[in-house]
C-alpha positions in Angstrom: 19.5 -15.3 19.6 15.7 -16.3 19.7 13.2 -15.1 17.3 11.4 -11.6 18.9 8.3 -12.4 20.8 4.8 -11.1 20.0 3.0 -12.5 16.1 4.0 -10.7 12.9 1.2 -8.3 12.8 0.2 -8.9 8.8 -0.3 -12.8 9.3 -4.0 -13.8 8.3 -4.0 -17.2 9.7 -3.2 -16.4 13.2 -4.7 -13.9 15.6 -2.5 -11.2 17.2 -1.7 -10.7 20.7 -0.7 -7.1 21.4 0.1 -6.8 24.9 -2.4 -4.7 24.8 -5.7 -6.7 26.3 -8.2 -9.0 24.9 -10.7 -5.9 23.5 -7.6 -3.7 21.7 -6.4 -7.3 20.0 -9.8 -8.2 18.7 -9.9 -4.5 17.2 -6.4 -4.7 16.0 -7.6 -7.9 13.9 -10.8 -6.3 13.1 -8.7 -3.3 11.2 -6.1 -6.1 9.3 -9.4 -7.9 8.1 -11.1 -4.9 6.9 -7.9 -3.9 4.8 -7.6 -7.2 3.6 -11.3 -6.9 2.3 -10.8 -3.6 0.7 -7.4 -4.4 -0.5 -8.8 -7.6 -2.0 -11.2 -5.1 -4.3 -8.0 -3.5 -5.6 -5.4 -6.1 -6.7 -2.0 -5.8 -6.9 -0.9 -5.2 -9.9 2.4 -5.4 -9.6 2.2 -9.3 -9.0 2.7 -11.8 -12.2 -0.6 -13.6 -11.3 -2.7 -9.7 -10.8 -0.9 -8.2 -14.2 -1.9 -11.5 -16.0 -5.6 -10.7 -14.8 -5.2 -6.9 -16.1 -3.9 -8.2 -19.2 -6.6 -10.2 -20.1 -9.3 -8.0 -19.9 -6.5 -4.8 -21.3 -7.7 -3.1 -24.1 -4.7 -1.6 -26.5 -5.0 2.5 -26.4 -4.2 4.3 -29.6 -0.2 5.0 -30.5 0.6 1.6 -28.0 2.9 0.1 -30.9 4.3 3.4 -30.5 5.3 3.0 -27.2 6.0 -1.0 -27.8 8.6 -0.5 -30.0 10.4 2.5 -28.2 10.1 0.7 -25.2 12.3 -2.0 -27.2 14.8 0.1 -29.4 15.8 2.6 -25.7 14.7 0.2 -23.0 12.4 3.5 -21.9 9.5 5.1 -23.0 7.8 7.4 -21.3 3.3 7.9 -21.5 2.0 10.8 -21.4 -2.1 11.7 -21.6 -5.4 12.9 -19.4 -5.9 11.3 -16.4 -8.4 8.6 -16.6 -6.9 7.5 -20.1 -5.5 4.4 -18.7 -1.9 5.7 -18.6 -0.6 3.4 -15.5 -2.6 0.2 -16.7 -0.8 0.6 -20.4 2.6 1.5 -19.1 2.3 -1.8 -17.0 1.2 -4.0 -20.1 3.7 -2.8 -21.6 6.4 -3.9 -18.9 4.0 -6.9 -18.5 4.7 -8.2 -22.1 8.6 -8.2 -22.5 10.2 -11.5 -21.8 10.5 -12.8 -18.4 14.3 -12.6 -17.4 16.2 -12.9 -14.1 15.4 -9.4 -12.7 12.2 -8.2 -10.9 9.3 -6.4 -12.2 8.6 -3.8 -9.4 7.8 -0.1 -8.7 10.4 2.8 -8.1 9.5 4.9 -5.3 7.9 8.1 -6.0 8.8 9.8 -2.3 12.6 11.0 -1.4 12.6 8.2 1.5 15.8 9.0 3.9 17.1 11.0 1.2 16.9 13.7 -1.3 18.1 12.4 -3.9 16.2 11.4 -7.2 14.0 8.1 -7.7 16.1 7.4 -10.3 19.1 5.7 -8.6 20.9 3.6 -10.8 21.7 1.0 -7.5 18.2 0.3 -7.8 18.7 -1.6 -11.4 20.0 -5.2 -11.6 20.1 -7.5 -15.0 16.9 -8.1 -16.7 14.6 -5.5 -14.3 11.2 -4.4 -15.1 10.7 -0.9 -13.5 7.2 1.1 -13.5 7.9 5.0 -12.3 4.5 6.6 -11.7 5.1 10.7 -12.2 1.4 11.8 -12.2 1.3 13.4 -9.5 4.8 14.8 -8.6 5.6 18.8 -8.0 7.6 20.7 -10.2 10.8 20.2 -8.6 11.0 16.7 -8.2 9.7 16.2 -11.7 12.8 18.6 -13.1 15.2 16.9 -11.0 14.3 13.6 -12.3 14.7 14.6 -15.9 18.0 16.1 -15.3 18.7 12.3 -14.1 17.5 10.4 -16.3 20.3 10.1 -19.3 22.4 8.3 -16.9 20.0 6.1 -15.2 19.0 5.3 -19.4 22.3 4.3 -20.1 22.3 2.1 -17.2 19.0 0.4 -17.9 20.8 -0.9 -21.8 24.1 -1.9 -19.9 21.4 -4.3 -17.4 19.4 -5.1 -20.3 16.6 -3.3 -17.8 13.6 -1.8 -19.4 11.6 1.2 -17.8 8.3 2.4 -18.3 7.3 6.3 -17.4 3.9 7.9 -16.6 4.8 11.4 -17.1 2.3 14.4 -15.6 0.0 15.2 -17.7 -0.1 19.1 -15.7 3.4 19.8 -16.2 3.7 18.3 -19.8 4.9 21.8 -20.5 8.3 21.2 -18.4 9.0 17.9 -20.4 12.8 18.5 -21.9 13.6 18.7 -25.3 16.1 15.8 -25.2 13.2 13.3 -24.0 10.5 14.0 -26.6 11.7 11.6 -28.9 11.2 9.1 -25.9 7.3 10.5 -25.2 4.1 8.5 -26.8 0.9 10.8 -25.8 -1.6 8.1 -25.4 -5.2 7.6 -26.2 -8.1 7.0 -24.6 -9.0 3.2 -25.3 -12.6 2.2 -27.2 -15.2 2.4 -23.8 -16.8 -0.1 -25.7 -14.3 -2.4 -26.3 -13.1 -2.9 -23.4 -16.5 -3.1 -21.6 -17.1 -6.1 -23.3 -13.7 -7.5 -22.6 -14.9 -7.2 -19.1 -17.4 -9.1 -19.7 -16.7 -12.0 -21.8 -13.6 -12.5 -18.8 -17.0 -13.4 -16.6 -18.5 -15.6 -19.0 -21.1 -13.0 -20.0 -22.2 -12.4 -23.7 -24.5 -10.3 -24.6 -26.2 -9.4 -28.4 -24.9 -6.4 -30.1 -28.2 -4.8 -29.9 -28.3 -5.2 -26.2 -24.7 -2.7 -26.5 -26.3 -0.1 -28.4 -29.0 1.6 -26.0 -28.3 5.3 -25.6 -28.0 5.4 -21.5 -25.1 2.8 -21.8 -23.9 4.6 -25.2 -24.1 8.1 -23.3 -22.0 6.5 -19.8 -19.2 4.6 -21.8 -18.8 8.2 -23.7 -18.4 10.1 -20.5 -16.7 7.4 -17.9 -12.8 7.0 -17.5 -11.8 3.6 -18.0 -12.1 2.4 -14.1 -15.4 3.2 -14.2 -16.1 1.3 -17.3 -14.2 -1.8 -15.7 -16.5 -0.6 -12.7 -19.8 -1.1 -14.8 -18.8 -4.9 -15.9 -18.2 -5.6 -12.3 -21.7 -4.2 -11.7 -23.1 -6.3 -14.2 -21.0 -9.8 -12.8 -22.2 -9.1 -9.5 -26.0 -8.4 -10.3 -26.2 -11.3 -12.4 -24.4 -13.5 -9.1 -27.0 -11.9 -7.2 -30.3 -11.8 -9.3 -30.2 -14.6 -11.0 -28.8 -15.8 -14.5 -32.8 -16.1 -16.0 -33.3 -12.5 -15.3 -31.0 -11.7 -18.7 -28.5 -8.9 -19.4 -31.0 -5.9 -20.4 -32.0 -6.9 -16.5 -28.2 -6.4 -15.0 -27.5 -3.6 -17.3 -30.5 -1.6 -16.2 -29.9 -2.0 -12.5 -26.4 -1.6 -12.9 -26.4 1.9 -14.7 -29.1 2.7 -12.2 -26.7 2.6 -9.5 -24.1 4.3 -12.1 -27.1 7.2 -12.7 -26.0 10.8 -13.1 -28.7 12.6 -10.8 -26.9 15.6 -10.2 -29.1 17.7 -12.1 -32.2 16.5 -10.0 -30.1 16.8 -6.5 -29.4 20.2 -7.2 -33.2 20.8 -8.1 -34.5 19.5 -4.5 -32.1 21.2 -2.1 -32.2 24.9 -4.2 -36.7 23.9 -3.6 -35.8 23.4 0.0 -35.4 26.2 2.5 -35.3 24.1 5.9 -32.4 23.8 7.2 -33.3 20.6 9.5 -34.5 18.6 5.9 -31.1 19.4 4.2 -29.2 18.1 7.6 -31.5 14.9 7.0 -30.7 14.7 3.3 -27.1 15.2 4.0 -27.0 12.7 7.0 -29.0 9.9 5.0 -26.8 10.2 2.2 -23.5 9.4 4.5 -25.2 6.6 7.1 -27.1 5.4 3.9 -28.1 2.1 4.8 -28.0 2.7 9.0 -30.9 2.5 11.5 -33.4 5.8 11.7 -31.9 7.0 15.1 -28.3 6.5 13.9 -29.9 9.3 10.7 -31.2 11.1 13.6 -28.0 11.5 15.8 -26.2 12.6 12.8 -28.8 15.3 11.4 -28.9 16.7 15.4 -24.9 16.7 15.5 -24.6 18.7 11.6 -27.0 21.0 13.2 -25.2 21.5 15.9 -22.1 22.0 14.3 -23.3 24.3 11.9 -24.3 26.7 14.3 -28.7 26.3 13.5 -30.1 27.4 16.5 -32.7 24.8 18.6 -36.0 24.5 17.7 -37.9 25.0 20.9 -41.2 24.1 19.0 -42.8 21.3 21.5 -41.5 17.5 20.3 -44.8 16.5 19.6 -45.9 19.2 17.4 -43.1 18.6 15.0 -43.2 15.7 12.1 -41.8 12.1 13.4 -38.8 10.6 12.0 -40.8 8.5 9.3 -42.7 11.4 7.8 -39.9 13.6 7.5 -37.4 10.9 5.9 -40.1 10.4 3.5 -40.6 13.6 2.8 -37.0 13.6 1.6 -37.3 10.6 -0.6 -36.2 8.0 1.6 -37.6 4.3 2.4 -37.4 2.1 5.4 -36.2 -1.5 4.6 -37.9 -4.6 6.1 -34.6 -5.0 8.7 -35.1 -1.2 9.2 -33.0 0.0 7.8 -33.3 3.8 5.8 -32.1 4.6 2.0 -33.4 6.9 -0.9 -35.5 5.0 -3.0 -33.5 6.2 -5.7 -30.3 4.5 -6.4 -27.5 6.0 -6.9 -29.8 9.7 -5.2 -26.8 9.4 -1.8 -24.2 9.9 -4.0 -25.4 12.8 -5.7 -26.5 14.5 -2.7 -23.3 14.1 -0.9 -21.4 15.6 -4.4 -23.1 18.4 -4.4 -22.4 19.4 -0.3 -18.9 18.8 -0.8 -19.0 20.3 -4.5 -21.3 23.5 -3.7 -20.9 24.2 0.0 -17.1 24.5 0.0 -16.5 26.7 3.5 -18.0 24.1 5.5 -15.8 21.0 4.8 -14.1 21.5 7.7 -17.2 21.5 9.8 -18.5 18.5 8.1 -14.5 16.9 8.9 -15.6 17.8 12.6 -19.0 16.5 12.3 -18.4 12.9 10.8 -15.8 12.4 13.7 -18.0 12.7 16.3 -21.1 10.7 14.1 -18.2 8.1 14.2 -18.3 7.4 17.9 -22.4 8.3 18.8 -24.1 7.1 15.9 -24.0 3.4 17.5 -23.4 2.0 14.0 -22.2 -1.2 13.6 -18.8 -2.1 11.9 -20.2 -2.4 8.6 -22.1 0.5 8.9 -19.2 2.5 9.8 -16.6 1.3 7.2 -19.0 1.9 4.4 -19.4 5.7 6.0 -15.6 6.3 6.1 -15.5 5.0 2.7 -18.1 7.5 1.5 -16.9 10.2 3.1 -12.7 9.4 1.7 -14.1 9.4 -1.6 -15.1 12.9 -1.0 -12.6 14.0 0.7 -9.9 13.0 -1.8 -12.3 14.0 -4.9 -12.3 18.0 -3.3 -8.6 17.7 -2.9 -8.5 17.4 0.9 -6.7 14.3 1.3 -5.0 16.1 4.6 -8.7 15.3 6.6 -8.0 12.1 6.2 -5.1 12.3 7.8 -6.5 14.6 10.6 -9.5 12.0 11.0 -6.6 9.2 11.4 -4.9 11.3 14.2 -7.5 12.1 16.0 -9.1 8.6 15.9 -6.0 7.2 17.1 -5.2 9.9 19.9 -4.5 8.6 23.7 -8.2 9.3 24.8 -9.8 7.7 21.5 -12.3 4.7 22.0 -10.4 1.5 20.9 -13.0 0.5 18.0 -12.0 3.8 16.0 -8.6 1.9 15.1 -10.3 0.2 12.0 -11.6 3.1 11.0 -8.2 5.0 11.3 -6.7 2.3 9.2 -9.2 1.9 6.4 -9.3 5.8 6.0 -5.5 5.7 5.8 -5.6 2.8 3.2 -8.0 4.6 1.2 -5.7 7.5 0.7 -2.9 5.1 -0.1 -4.9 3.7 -3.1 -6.1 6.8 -4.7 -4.4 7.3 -7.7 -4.2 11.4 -7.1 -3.0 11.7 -3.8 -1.3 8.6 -2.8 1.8 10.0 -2.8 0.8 12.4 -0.3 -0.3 9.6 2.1 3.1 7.6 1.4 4.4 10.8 2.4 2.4 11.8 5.4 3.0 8.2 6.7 6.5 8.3 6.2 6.7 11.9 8.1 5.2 10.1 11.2 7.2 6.9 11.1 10.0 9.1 12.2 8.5 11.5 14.3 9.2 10.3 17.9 5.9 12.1 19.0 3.6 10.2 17.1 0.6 8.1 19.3 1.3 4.8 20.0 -1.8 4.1 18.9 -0.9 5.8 15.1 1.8 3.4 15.3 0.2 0.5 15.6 -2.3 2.1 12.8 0.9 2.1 10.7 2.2 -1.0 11.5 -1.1 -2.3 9.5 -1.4 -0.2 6.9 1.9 -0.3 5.6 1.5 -4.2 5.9 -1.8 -5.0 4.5 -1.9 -1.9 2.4 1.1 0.1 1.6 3.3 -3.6 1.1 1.1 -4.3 -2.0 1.4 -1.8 -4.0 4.7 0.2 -2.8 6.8 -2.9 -1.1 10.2 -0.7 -1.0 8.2 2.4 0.6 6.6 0.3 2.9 9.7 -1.8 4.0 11.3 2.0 4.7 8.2 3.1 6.7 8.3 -0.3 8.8 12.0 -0.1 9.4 11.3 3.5 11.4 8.6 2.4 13.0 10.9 -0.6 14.4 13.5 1.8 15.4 11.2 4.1 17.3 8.7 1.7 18.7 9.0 -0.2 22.2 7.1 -2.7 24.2 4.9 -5.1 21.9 4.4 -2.4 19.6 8.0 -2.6 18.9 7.9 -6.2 18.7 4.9 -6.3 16.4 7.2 -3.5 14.4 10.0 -5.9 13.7 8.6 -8.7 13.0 6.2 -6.6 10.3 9.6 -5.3 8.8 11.4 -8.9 8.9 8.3 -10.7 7.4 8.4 -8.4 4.3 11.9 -8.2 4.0 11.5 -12.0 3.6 8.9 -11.8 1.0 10.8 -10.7 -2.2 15.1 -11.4 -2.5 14.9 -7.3 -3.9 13.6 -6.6 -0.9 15.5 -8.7 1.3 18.7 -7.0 -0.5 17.2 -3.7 0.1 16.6 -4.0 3.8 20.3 -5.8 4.4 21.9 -2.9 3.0 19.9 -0.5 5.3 20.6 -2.5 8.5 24.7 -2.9 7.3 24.3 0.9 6.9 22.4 1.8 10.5 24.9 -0.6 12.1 28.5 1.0 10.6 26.5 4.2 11.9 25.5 2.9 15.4 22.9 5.2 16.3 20.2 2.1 16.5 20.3 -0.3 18.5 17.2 -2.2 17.1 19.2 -2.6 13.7 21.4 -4.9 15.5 18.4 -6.9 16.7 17.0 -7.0 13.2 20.2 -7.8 11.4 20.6 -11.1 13.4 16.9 -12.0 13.0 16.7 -11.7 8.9 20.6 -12.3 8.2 20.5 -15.7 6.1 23.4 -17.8 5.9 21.9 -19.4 2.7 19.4 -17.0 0.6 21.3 -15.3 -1.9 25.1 -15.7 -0.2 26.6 -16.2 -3.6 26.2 -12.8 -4.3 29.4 -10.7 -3.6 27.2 -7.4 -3.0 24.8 -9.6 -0.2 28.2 -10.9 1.6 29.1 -7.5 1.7 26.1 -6.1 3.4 26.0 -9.0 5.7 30.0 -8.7 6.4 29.4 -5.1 7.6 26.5 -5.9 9.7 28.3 -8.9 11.3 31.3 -6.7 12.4 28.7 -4.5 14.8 27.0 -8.0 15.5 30.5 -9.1 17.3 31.4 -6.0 18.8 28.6 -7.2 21.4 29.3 -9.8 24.0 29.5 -13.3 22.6 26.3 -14.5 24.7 24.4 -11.6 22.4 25.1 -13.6 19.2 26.0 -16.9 19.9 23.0 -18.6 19.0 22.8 -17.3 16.0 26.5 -17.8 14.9 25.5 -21.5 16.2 22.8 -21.2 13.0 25.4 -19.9 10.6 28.0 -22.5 11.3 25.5 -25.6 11.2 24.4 -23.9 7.8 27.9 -25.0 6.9 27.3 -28.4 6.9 26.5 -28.2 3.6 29.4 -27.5 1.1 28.0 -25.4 -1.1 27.4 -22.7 1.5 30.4 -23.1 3.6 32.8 -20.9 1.9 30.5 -18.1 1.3 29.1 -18.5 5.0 33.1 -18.6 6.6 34.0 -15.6 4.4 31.7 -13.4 5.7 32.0 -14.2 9.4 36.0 -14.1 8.9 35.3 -10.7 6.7 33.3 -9.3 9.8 36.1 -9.8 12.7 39.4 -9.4 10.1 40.2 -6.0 11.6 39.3 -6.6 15.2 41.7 -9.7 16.8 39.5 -10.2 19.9 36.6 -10.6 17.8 38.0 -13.1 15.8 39.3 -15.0 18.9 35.8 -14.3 20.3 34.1 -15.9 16.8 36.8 -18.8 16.6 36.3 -20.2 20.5 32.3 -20.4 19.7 32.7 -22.4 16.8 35.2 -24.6 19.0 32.5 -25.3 21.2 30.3 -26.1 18.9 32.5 -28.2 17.2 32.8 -30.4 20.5 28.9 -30.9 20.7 28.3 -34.4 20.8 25.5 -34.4 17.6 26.9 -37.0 15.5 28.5 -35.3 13.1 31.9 -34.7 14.3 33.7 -35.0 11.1 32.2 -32.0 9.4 32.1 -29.9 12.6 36.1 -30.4 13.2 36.5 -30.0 9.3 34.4 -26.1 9.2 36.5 -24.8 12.2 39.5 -25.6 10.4 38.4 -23.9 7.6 37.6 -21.3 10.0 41.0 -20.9 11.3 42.9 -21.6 8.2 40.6 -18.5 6.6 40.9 -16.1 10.1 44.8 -16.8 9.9 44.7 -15.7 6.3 42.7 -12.6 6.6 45.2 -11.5 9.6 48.6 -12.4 7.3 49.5 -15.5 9.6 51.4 -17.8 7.4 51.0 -21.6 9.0 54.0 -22.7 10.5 54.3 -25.6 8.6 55.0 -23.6 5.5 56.6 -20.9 7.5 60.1 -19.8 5.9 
């Protein structure tokens, strides 16, 4: 069977062809490469080459000995502590410095995918496995069920010789059992300072002590979590890049904490001093299209009005300020491309904090309003991802992760310009990476996988983000998400679907394990016909057919495989028997083929006259041919209890 048309959708070296036309393909590669940019800024730690990074620049918390040595006497431990405190990033070190050994280091899914059952399934453990389980932000019930599970899945990591490292919820550290105290390190916040100059001696930047001890950086080390520490370093690196190594540290630190500035205090001043309603739209406008052209800032202030309800001004145009004395009047400058910003750095953040923080009732008017800026505004790619960025970060920091996922839907809808499908992807992505309500995207994404109603153009959002985003971090929960979406899809999105699936499935042999038991699974159960299509495609008569568990998988998908006509499969059973040229697979190879049609006599007749046909191709290699359909036979005969007659009684 051939290979499924259409390009794997996550491939960054070659463009994609949708079937879709030559405008929705350009925006379909214009929404990969703006995930691959943000996902760039966030690597992966999970990957030997990211954690190696991490650990370079890791700064030991209090009590981590603590946690070392339990980690080594129980093969567990389990972190709790406040969020910000570095919890994850320690529990990963942790993982990070045992002994490499044959197993994987990966995450455990923290959503019931397909199932209800508990994260902890002992199937998921093989020999030598590092597993991370991230709790933070799990409800009550799934958090109790998990405990309930977990002296069984314990014993099973010490059988494995698997370790496992926990981050426990810090809000519901007053349902942690008895039984797993002993197991629990509460760990401390890391030295600020410490690690900030970890950060930046890893970027070849030194500077005197005296230079560390001024009390604006003293006062923002005290008060930041330790990603906005790491945050501050990065600040520095990329002003010195920028400005110019001769302009000296005290330089890069002062701009940098400019842009880190707390101005809350000051925001809160200016808008309680202002009573017109039109300067506050302006403020509020600037602060989200910071950095856009003044009629993009006008569009937006006239929409919030609008969708506020302010009635219109019928003063005469001309009697009223213009644009440049009014955005000045707020604080604002116009650059020499013309662009508008606040002349105070760091002033758009603090004004947008304080609308979301103090003007709570109208969050869903401003939901409303930055979907409709979106498509009028006339910004410019750039423009618009640094907007949806902005307005994610408050979206998720007010607890409202589900606007994002109503800004995704209705950017995505059948009547939705084209160009909004970047946009629906970074704000998706976004969700997926904040460390609060990730799991409710993975969730939320997994909910519409399966959903037969979802847009075809969600899908195709899905498609990318659980390929360039989701796949990083979460690889199992992607796979899962990817496998529905193949099911469910049709056309090229369909295609697209598979061959996303496939590719990942290909990427890792856990994974490739994981998605071969899924497809044996779907097959024995025959409601999808697509798992028959994707069994054939990723089925490997090579990778990993030494294990008995993987010739078990691929036995049971086989046996639906041959229930289809022979011109179905043919080609690929061509592929499986020329794999047998080589000895060492042979065996393995015939035993699962013969495995798959013991039980059904026509199928093995069906199985055996293929490889008769190809053993009569004139390639050459004759010998070998004639000598793996006699093994063939010899093995069929055997699975069916025929003796030979030539040692017949």
């Amino acid at each position: 069977m051939n290979e499924f048309p259409g390009s794997i959708i996550n491939e960054a070296r070659s463009a994609v062809h949708s079937g879709e036309g030559a405008q929705y393909n350009f925006y379909v590669q214009a929404a990969a490469s703006r995930l691959r940019e943000q996902a760039s800024r966030r690597p992966l730690v999970i990957a030997r080459a990211d954690r190696e990074h991490l650990y370079r620049r890791f700064v030991p918390p209090p009590r981590l000995q603590q946690a070392r040595q339990l980690l080594h006497d129980s093969c567990a431990v389990l972190l709790d502590g406040i969020p910000g405190s570095g919890r994850r990033t320690a529990a990963l070190m942790l993982l990070h410095e045992l002994p490499d050994a044959s197993g994987s280091f990966h995450e455990l899914p923290d959503t019931s995918d397909d199932t209800t059952a508990s994260p902890l399934d002992v199937h998921d453990i093989h020999h030598g496995d590092r597993l991370l389980l991230d709790l933070s932000e799990v409800d009550e019930s799934r958090y109790l069920g998990i405990q309930e599970e977990f002296s069984d899945f314990r014993s099973h990591l010490a059988r494995k010789s698997a370790h496992l490292a926990m981050v426990l919820p810090h809000h519901l550290s007053y349902l942690l059992r008895g039984e797993l105290r002993p197991l629990t390190v509460g760990m401390g916040r890391p030295s600020p300072k410490r690690l900030f100059i970890r950060h930046l001696r890893c970027e070849n930047i030194s500077p005197r002590e005296d230079e560390l001890n001024g009390p604006d950086l003293t006062a923002h080390l005290a008060r930041a979590p330790m990603r906005d520490v790491a945050a501050l370093a990065d600040r520095i690196r990329r002003c010195r890049d920028t400005a110019g190594a001769d302009q000296g540290f005290p330089h890069w630190l002062a701009e940098s904490l400019a842009g880190a500035a707390d101005h809350t205090a000051r925001v809160a001043a200016d808008i309680s001093a202002e009573q017109n309603g039109r300067r506050k739209a302006l403020l509020l406008s600037l602060a989200v299209f910071h950095g856009t052209l003044p009629s993009a800032i006008l569009q937006a202030t006239n929409g919030l009005l609008t969708v506020l309800g302010h009635p219109p001004d019928t003063t005469p145009r001309l009697e009223h300020s213009d644009l440049h004395a009014e955005l000045t009047a707020i604080g604002a400058e116009t650059l020499p491309d013309g662009r508008v910003q606040f002349r105070l750095q760091g002033y758009d953040q603090a004004v947008r904090n304080h609308f979301w923080t103090f003007l709570p009732d109208i969050r869903c008017q401003l939901r409303d309003w930055f979907s409709t800026c979106l498509t009028q505004t006339g910004a410019d790619q750039s423009e618009r991802s640094a907007a949806v960025a902005r307005y994610a970060e408050q979206g998720l920091r007010t607890h409202r992760p589900e606007d994002l996922t109503w800004l995704a839907k209705q950017w995505t809808l059948s009547t939705a310009r084209a160009d909004l499908l970047p946009d629906a992807s970074q704000v998706l992505a976004l969700g997926l990476a904040d460390d609060q309500h990730g799991r409710f995207f993975r969730q939320q994404i997994y909910d519409w996988s399966k959903d037969t109603t979802t847009s075809p153009g969600l899908r195709r959002v899905l498609i990318l983000v659980c390929s360039e985003a989701m796949a990083r971090s979460h690889p199992d929960q992607a796979l899962v998400r990817l496998h529905h979406l193949a099911r469910r899809s049709s056309g090229t999105l369909g295609a697209d679907a598979r061959q996303a699936v496939v590719g990942l499935a290909r990427t890792d042999n856990r994974l490739y394990r994981r998605m071969l038991d899924r497809l044996a699974t779907g097959i024995a159960q025959g409601h999808w016909a697509t798992d028959v299509d994707l069994f054939l495609t990723l089925a490997d008569p090579v990778r990993l057919i030494r294990s008995p568990s993987v010739r078990d998988s691929l036995a049971l998908g086989w046996t639906g495989v041959l229930n289809r006509p022979a011109d179905y499969w043919t080609t690929r059973t061509v592929g499986w028997l020329n794999a047998c040229s080589d000895g060492r697979y042979r065996d393995p190879a015939l035993d699962v083929l013969v495995a798959a049609s013991a039980t059904d006599v026509r199928a093995s007749g069906r199985l055996y006259r293929v490889a008769l046909d190809w053993s009569r191709a004139d390639t050459g290699d004759t010998s070998r041919r004639e000598e793996t359909v006699s093994d063939l036979l010899r093995k069929i005969n055997a699975a069916q209890g025929i003796t030979p007659y030539s040692h017949a009684v």
